[in-house]
Every structure is written in C-alpha cells, then in structure tokens.
N, C-alpha and C positions, 0 to 999 in steps of 0.2 A: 580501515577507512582512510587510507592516508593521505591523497592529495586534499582531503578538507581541512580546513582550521578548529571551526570548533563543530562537529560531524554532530548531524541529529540527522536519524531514521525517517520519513514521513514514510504513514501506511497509510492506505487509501484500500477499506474494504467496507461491510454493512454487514449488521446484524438483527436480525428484526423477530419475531416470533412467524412472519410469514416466509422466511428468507431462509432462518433458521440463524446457527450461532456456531457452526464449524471453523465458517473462516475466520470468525473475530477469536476462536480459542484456539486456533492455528498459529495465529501474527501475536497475540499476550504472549505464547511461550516463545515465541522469536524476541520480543521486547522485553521479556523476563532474565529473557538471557543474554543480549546485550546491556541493559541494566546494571546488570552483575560485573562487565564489565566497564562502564562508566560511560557508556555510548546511550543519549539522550532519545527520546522516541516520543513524536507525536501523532496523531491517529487520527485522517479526517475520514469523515462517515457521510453518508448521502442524510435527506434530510427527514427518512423515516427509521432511522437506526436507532438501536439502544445504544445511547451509551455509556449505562450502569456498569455494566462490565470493565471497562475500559477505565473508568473514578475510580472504581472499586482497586484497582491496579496502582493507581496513582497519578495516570497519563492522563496528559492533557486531550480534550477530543475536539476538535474542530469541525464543526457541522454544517455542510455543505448547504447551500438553497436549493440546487438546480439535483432534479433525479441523476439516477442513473450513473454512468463515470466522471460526467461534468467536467469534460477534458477544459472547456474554455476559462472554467472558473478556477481549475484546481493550476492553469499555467498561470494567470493573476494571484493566486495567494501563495503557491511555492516557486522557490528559487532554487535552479539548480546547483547551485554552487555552497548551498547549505547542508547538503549530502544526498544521500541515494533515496530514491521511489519505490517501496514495497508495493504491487497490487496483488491484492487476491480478490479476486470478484470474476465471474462470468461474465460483466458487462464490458472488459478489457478488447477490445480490433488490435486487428493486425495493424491499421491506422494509427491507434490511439499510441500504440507501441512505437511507431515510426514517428508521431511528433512528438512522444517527449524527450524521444533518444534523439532528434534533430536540435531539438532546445537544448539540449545540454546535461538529461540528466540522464544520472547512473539509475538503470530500468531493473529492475527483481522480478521476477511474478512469480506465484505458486500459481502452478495449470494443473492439475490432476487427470485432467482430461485429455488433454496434446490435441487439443480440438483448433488451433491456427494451425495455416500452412506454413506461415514464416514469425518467427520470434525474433524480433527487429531490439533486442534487450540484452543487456551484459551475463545476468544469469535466469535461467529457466529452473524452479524447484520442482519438482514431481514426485509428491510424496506418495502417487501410484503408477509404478512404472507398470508398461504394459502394454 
C-alpha cells in the first residue's frame, strides 16, 4: 500500500442472518491477513449488520445510518487518502464504482458474479471465475 502514510483498509460489506455471512467471512480472512502484516482494517457495515463477528476479530465496525451502499455517507466519513475501499456487497453500480474512483479512492471489489459491464476500480477479485 505504498503511496499512503499511515495505510488502513476500510471494508464496506453486511452481514445479517437475512443476508447471510459469506461476505463478511470473505473480507475477516482478507483482514486477518493483512493484520499479520501490520496494515490496520476498519469495517463499516450498513445499519442492519451483525457486527459480532467483526469484535470478535478485534476490528473496529463503523455502522452506517443510511441502508444499502450509502455512497453519500460513506464519501462524508471516509477519506481517500487514508488508503484503499474494499466492497463486497451486491449493492455496488457501476456508478457507485465511478464516484469513488473520481473522488480519489483506490476501489477493490470481490464480484463473484462479473454481474457490471464496466469495473471503473483498481482491482476486480473473483473468487468464481466463470
């Protein structure tokens, strides 16, 4: 993570018993293992999320008001220049990918699905290629 100073992760996904809990155990063993390496990870979650899981880990969880991706809130509480945007969520546009990569930040997403036509983001993960 090298143009940052002092680099923390923000994840922006949900976990809920309606939602399920794939993607939030997807992004802990990403932050598990950046951890390991000294690279700091915060985790904000919409405002029906568990985030036992996430305590349980040791991370800090920031809980969104607004449902859904919350693009408007989530560009008010993060700063690009504090390091990179992990999303894993379905609720990610091909929009939402184009403003935060216009605002400045380095964009990640796990898509499993390759369900956008354009990934307006630094890295695309697809832990199912196909």
């Amino acid at each position: 993570m090298g143009e940052y100073q002092n680099p923390i992760l923000s994840i922006r996904t949900d976990s809920s018993a309606s939602t399920g809990y794939g993607h939030i155990m997807r992004c802990l063993a990403v932050s598990e293992e950046l951890t390991k390496l000294g690279v700091p990870v915060r985790f904000v979650l919409g405002p029906d999320s568990d985030r036992e899981p996430v305590e349980r880990k040791g991370h800090n969880a920031i809980i969104l008001k607004d449902s859904g991706l919350a693009t408007d809130e989530l560009l008010k509480l993060l700063d690009p220049n504090d390091g990179p945007l992990l999303f894993d969520s379905y609720d990610v546009s091909e929009q939402d990918l184009e403003i935060f990569s216009s605002n400045g930040f380095r964009v990640i997403l796990f898509d499993d699905a390759m369900r956008l036509r354009k990934y307006v983001c630094d890295l695309v993960v697809d832990s199912a290629p196909n």
